[in-house]
C-alpha positions in Angstrom: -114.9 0.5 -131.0 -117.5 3.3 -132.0 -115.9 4.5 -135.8 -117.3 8.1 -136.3 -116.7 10.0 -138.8 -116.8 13.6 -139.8 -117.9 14.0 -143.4 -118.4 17.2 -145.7 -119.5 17.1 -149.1 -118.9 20.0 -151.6 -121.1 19.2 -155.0 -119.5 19.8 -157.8 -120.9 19.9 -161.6 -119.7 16.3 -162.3 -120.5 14.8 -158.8 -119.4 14.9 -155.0 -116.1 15.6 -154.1 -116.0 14.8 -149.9 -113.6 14.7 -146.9 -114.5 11.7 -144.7 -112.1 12.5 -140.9 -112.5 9.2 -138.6 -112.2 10.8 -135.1 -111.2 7.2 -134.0 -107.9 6.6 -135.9 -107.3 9.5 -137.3 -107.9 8.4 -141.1 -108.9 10.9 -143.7 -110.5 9.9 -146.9 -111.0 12.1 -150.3 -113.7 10.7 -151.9 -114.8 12.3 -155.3 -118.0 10.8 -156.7 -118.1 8.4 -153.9 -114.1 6.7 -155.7 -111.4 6.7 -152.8 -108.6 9.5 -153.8 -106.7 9.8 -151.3 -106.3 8.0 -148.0 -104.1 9.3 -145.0 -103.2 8.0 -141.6 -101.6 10.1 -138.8 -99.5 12.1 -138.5 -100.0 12.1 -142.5 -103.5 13.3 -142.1 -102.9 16.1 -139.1 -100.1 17.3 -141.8 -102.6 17.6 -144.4 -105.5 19.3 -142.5 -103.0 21.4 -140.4 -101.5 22.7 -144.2 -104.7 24.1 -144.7 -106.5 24.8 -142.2 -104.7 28.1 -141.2 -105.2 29.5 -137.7 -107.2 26.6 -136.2 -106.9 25.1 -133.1 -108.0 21.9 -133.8 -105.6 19.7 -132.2 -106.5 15.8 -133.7 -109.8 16.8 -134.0 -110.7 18.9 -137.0 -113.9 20.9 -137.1 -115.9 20.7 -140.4 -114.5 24.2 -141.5 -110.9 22.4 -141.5 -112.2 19.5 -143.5 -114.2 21.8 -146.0 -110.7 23.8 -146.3 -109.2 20.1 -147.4 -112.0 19.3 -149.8 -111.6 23.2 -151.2 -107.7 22.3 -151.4 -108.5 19.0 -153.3 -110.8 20.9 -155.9 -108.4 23.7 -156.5 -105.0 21.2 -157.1 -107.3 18.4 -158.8 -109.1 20.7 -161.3 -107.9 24.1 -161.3 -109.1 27.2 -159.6 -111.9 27.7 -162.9 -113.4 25.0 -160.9 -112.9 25.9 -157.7 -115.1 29.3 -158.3 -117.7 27.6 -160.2 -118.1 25.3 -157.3 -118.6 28.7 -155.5 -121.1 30.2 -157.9 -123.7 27.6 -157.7 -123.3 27.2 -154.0 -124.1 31.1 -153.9 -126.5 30.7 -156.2 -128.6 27.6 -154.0 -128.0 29.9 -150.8 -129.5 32.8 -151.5 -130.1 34.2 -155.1 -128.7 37.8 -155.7 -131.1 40.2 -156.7 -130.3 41.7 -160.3 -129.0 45.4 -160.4 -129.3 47.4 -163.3 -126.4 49.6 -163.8 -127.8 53.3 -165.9 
C-alpha cells in the first residue's frame, strides 16, 4: 500500500495550522503546530471537505484549494475571524509588498 498524502500548511503567528488528506483511505488530519486536532474517516471527511469547498468537483479526491478552504475553516471557528485576516495580511505581505499610496 502506497499512503500519499495531500498536505497544505497555512502559517499562522503562533505556528502551523495544516490539512493532511490521505488519498489512500480517505483520512483527513488538522494538525496545528504539528498536535493532531481533528482526525476524520469517510464519509466523515468527504462531509467536511464537501461543507466547504463550495462548487468543487472533487469527488474523493480533494484538490489543495479544497483542503486550504478546510484549514481556512479551522482558523476562522478555532480563533476567530481577527485571526483569520491576520493570517491573510502577512501572507499578502510575503507575496508581494503593496506599494505605499499617499492620499493628498
Amino acid at each position: 500500500m502506497n499512503a500519499k498524502a495531500m498536505t497544505v500548511n497555512i502559517e499562522m503567528p503562533d505556528g502551523a495550522v495544516s490539512a493532511e488528506f490521505h488519498i489512500d483511505t480517505g483520512r483527513l488530519r488538522i494538525l496545528e503546530r504539528g498536535m493532531l486536532r481533528v482526525e476524520l474517516f469517510p464519509p466523515h471527511s468527504w462531509f467536511a471537505i464537501a461543507s466547504v469547498a463550495g462548487n468543487s468537483r472533487w469527488g474523493t479526491r480533494p484538490r489543495e484549494r479544497d483542503l486550504r478552504a478546510v484549514v481556512e475553516n479551522f482558523i476562522m471557528q478555532r480563533f476567530g475571524m481577527s485571526a483569520y485576516r491576520a493570517e491573510l495580511a502577512c501572507a499578502m505581505t510575503s507575496l508581494s509588498p503593496m506599494p505605499q499610496v499617499r492620499s493628498l
